[in-house]
PAKOLZA-883372 format. One record per residue (C-alpha): residue in one letter; x, y, z. Coordinates in steps of 0.5 Angstrom, whole numbers. Layout:
<sites>
[a [X Y Z]] ...
</sites>
This chain:
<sites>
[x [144 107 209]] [x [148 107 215]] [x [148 114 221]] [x [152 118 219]] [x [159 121 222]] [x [158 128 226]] [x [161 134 223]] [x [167 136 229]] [x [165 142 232]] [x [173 144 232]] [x [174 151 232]] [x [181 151 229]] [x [182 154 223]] [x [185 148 219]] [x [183 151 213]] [x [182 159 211]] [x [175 161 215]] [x [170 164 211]] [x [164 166 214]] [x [157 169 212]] [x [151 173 214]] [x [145 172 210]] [x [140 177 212]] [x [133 176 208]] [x [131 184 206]] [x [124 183 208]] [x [124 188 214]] [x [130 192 218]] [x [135 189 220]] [x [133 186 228]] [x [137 185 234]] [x [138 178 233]] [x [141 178 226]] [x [146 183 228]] [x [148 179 234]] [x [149 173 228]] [x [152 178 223]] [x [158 180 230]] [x [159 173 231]] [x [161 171 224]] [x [165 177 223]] [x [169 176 229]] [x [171 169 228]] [x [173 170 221]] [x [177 176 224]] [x [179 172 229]] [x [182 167 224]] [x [185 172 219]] [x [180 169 214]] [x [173 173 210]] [x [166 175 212]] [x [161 175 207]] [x [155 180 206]] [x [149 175 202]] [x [142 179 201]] [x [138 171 200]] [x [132 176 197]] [x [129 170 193]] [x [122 172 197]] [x [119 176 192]] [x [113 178 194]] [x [117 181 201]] [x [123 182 199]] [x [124 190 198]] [x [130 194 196]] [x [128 199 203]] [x [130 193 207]] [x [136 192 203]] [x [138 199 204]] [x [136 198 211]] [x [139 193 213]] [x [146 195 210]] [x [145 202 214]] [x [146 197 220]] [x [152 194 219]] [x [155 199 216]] [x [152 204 224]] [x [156 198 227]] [x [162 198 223]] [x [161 190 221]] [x [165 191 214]] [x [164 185 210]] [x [170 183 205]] [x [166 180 199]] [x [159 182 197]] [x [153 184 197]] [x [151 178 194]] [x [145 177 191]] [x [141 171 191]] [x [136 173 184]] [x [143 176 181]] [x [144 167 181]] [x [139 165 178]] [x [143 162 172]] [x [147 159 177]] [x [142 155 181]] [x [139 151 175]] [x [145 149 172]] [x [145 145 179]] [x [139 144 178]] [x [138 141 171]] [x [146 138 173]] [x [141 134 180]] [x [136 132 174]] [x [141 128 171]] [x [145 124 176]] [x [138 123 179]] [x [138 126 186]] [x [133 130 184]] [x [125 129 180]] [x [120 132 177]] [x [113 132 181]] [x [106 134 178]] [x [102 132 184]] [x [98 139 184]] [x [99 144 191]] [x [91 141 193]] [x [94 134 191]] [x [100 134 197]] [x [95 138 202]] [x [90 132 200]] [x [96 127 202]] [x [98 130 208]] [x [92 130 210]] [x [91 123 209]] [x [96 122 214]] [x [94 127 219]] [x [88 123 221]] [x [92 116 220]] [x [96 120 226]] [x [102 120 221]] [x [106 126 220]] [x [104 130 214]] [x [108 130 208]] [x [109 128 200]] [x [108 121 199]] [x [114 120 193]] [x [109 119 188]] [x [112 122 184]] [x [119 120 186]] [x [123 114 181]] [x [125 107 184]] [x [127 101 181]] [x [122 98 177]] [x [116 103 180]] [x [111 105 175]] [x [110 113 175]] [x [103 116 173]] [x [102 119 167]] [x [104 126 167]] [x [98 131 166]] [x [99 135 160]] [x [96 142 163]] [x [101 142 169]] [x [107 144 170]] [x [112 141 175]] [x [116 142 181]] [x [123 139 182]] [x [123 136 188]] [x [130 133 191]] [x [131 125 192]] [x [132 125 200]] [x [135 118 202]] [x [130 115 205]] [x [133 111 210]] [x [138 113 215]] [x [139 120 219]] [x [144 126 218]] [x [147 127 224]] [x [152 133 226]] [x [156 137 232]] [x [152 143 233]] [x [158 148 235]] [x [153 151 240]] [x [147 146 241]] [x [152 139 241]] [x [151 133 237]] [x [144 134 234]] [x [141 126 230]] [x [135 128 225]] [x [132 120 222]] [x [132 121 215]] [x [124 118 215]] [x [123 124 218]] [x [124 129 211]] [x [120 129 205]] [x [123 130 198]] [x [124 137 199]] [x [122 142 193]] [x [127 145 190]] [x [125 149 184]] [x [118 151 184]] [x [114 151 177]] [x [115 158 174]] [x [123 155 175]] [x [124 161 180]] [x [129 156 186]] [x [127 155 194]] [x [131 158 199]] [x [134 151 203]] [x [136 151 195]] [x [139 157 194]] [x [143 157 201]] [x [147 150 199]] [x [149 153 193]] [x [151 159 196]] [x [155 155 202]] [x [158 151 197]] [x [160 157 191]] [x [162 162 196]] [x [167 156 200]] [x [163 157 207]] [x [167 154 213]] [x [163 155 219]] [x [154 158 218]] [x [153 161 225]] [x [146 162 225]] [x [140 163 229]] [x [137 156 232]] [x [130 158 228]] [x [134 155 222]] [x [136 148 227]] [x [130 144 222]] [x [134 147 215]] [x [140 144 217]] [x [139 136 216]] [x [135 138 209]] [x [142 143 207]] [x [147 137 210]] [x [143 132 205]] [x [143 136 198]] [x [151 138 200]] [x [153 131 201]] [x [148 129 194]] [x [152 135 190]] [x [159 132 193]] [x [160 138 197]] [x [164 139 203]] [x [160 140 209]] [x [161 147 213]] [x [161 146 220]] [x [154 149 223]] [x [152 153 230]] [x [145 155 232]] [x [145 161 237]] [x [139 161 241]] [x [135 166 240]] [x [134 173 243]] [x [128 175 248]] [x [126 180 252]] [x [125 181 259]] [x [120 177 261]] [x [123 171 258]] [x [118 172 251]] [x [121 173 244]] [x [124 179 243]] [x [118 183 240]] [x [116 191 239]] [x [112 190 245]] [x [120 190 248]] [x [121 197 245]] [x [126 198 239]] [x [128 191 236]] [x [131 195 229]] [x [138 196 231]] [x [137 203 228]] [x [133 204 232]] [x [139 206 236]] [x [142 211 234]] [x [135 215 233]] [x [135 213 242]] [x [142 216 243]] [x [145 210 244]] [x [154 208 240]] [x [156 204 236]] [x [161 200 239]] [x [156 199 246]] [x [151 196 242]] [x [157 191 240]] [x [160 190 246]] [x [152 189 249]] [x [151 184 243]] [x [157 180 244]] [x [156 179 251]] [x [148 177 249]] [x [150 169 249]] [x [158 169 249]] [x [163 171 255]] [x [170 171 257]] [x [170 170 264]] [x [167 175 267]] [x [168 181 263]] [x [163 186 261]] [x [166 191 257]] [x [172 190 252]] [x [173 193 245]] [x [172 190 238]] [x [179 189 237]] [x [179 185 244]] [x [173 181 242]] [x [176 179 236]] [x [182 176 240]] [x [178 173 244]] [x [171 170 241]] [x [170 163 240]] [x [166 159 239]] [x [166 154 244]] [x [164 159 249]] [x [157 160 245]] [x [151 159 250]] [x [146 153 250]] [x [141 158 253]] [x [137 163 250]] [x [140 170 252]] [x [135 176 255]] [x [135 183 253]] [x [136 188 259]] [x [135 195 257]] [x [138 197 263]] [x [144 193 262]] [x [145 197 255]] [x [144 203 258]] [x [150 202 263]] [x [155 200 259]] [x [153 206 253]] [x [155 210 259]] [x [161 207 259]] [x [163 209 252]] [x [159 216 252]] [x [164 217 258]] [x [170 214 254]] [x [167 218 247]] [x [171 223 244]] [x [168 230 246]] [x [167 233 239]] [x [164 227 236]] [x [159 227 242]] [x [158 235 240]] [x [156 232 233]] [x [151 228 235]] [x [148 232 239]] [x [148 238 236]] [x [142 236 231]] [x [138 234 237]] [x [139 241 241]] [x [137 245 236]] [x [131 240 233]] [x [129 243 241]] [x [131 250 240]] [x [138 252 241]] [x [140 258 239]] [x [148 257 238]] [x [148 263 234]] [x [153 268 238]] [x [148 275 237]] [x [150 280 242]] [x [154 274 248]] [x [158 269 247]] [x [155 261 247]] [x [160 256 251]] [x [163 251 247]] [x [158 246 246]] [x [165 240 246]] [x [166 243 253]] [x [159 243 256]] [x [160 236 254]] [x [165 234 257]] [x [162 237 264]] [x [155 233 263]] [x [157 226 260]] [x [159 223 266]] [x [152 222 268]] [x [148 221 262]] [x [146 214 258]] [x [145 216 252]] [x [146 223 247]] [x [139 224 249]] [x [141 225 256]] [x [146 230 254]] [x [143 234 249]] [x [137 235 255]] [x [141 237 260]] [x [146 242 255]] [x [139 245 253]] [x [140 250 260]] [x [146 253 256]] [x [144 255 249]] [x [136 258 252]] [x [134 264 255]] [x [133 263 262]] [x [126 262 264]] [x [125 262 272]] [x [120 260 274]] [x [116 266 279]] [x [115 262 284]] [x [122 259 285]] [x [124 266 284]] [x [120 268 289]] [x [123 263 294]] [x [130 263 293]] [x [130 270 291]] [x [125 275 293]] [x [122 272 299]] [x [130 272 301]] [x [133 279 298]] [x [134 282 304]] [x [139 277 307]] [x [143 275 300]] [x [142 281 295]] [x [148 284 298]] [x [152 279 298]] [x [150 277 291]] [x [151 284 288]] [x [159 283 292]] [x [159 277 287]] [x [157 280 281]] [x [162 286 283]] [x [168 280 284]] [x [166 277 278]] [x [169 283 273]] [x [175 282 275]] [x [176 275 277]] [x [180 271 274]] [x [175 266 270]] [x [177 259 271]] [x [174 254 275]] [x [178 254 281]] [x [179 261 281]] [x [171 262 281]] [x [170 257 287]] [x [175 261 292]] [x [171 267 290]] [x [165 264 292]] [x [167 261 298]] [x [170 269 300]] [x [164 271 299]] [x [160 266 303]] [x [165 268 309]] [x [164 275 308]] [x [156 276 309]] [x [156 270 313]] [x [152 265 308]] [x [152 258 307]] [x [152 255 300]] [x [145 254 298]] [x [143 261 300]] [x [148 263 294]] [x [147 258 289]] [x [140 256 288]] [x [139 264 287]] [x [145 264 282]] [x [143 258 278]] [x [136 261 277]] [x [138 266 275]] [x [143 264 270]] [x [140 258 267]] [x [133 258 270]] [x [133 252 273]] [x [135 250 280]] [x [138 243 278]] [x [145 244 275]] [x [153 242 275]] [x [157 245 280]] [x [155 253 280]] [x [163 254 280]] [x [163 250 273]] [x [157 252 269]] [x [160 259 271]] [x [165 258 268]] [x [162 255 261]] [x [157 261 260]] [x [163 265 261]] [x [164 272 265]] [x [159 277 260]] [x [152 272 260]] [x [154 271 267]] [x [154 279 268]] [x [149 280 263]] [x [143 276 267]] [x [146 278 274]] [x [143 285 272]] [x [137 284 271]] [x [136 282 278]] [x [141 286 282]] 
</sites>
């Protein structure tokens, strides 16, 4: 058998582009999967063409409908909608030993009885031979080879005829031509002896009924490839183009892992992270288009190809992440903000309720704290100041108030007098304060450490003239007096 030709790595849709993620639903979905997921729906976005959702749930023991259900909740968080499925593959039973009985018959595959302890015996013989381990044909048919009698008590596996000279070779989209000898492949089982199909079986189907052009997956499948490339070929499919992406680590250049931190991208949310900056992180986790750093997904699909995919493992940088959640909390409309907020607030103790004064508007109080914060967590904790009893801290009272008292309570009381009538806006409440200031000879602090105490508790807060403002001209009044 001579060498194969490489498949081209043009990404030019000569064809409608049909892309797949294929997630096995044994745990939730990781950060690395959903980096595949955004990079095969935006080539077929790009392309006009169909990204399809295929649960490969083959694996019984570890395939679980909570993962399932996990890993649909993480698409549908990142707004990754699929045009065809959820297919799964244990709904396709039929499907694979149609094929498979199909193979028997023409001859690319066999039935083999050697016993699980047999094999490990082959193999075994070859690693002290200093060979590499693997099934040695016994079972396989040749021209004028004589099998050995089949065991009456055993039932067989179907294995797939594996050419035995030559090599598969293709144009890795990321990784570049990549040359596997076919000496270095055994004969693959297919099915197993209950009947129940393998995966690198059921994924070439899959790719082959489902009409995939491009498989971009992580570089942990780059050793499944040729065997896929191989059955393709034997069934006389045509043959998508693959891209193995280099795989996520961490910070200390190690695989990605819970030592790291959240690897669930639900786990996301639950931190205060958004959407659209979770996929703008990703995309830019082993892609880029010149030196942008922020874009939306519309401009992403525009952009993406795969041609500028990276040959080298990316790193995840929480900080990074956090910078740009900033960008899109900054961007965010307020009231969706107050939404994802709200329930975070009131887990802490806010009380909303407007019981005898009114509450600020918490979209409002937002829109002043957001600026700053990384993550809805952020906001909620600093908006916490507007929706609890202020509780100084007697010492601090004792500091800025009462140790002081004789040089800033006429003043303070003058404020409290101004804000009865004072127009209560912003720009209006900071003349105001600036008069007073002017009239008892005071600097700022002297005035808005004691007025930040006693309104909110706190000494650490937005410009006074601003929370001022949220809090409103009756509470503001109402927590003077017990001071004054």
């Amino acid at each position: 058998m001579t060498a194969a030709t490489p498949v081209s790595t043009s990404t030019s849709a000569l064809t409608p582009v049909r892309t797949r993620f294929a997630p096995s639903p044994t745990g939730y979905l990781h950060l690395g999967g959903a980096r595949t997921a955004l990079f095969s729906w935006a080539y077929a976005r790009h392309f006009g063409g169909t990204f399809i959702l295929r649960v490969e749930d083959t694996d019984l023991e570890r395939s679980t409908p909570e993962a399932v259900e996990a890993i649909i909740e993480g698409m549908q968080w990142l707004g990754l909608e699929h045009d065809e499925g959820p297919y799964f593959q244990m709904q396709r039973m039929d499907r694979y030993r149609e094929v498979i009985a199909k193979m028997l018959v023409d001859g690319t595959a066999y039935y083999c009885y050697s016993s699980p302890e047999e094999v490990e015996a082959m193999r075994e013989k070859m690693r002290a031979a200093g060979d590499k381990p693997r099934y040695d044909g016994t079972w396989r048919p040749e021209p004028g080879k004589t099998l050995p009698a089949v065991p009456a008590d055993r039932t067989p596996v179907v294995r797939f005829k594996n050419p035995l000279d030559g090599e598969v070779s293709w144009d890795d989209v990321v990784k570049g031509t990549i040359t596997i000898a076919n000496q270095e492949m055994d004969d693959l089982v297919i099915a197993r002896p209950d009947g129940t199909p393998t995966y690198n079986f059921c994924v070439v189907v899959d790719d082959w009924d489902m009409q995939i052009t491009h498989v971009i997956r992580g570089d942990d499948h780059v050793n499944n490839t040729p065997r896929q490339i191989n059955i393709l070929k034997a069934l006389g499919a045509t043959l998508p183009l693959y891209g193995h992406v280099p795989m996520i680590l961490g910070a200390d250049g190690e695989k990605l892992s819970k030592r790291h931190g959240a690897v669930s991208v639900m786990d996301y949310p639950a931190q205060g992270y958004l959407p659209e900056a979770m996929l703008n992180y990703l995309a830019r986790l082993g892609w880029s288009h010149g030196n942008e750093e922020v874009f939306s997904m519309a401009q992403f699909c525009e952009w993406f190809d795969l041609d500028h995919l990276s040959k080298s493992p990316a790193q995840f940088n929480p900080e990074k992440l956090a910078w740009v959640n900033n960008h899109y909390i900054k961007l965010a409309d307020n009231t969706r903000l107050a939404e994802l907020v709200r329930p975070l607030m009131e887990k802490a103790g806010a009380d909303f309720t407007s019981g005898s004064s009114p509450v600020p508007d918490l979209a409002k109080v937002i829109a002043l704290l957001k600026e700053r914060a990384n993550t809805t967590h952020e906001i909620a904790t600093a908006a916490m100041l507007f929706y609890r009893q202020p509780a100084p801290d007697a010492a601090l009272l004792e500091q800025h108030f009462n140790a002081v008292a004789d040089a800033i309570k006429p003043a303070l009381t003058d404020f409290a007098g101004r804000c009865q009538s004072v127009e209560w806006t912003k720009p209006a409440l900071a003349a105001m304060i600036k008069e007073v200031l002017a009239a008892h000879t005071l600097k700022m602090p002297q005035i808005a450490m004691p007025l930040r105490l006693m309104i909110t508790g706190q000494l650490q807060t937005p410009a006074i003239d601003m929370v001022l403002e949220l809090f409103g001209r009756e509470v503001v009044l109402e927590r003077l007096q017990k001071y004054l």
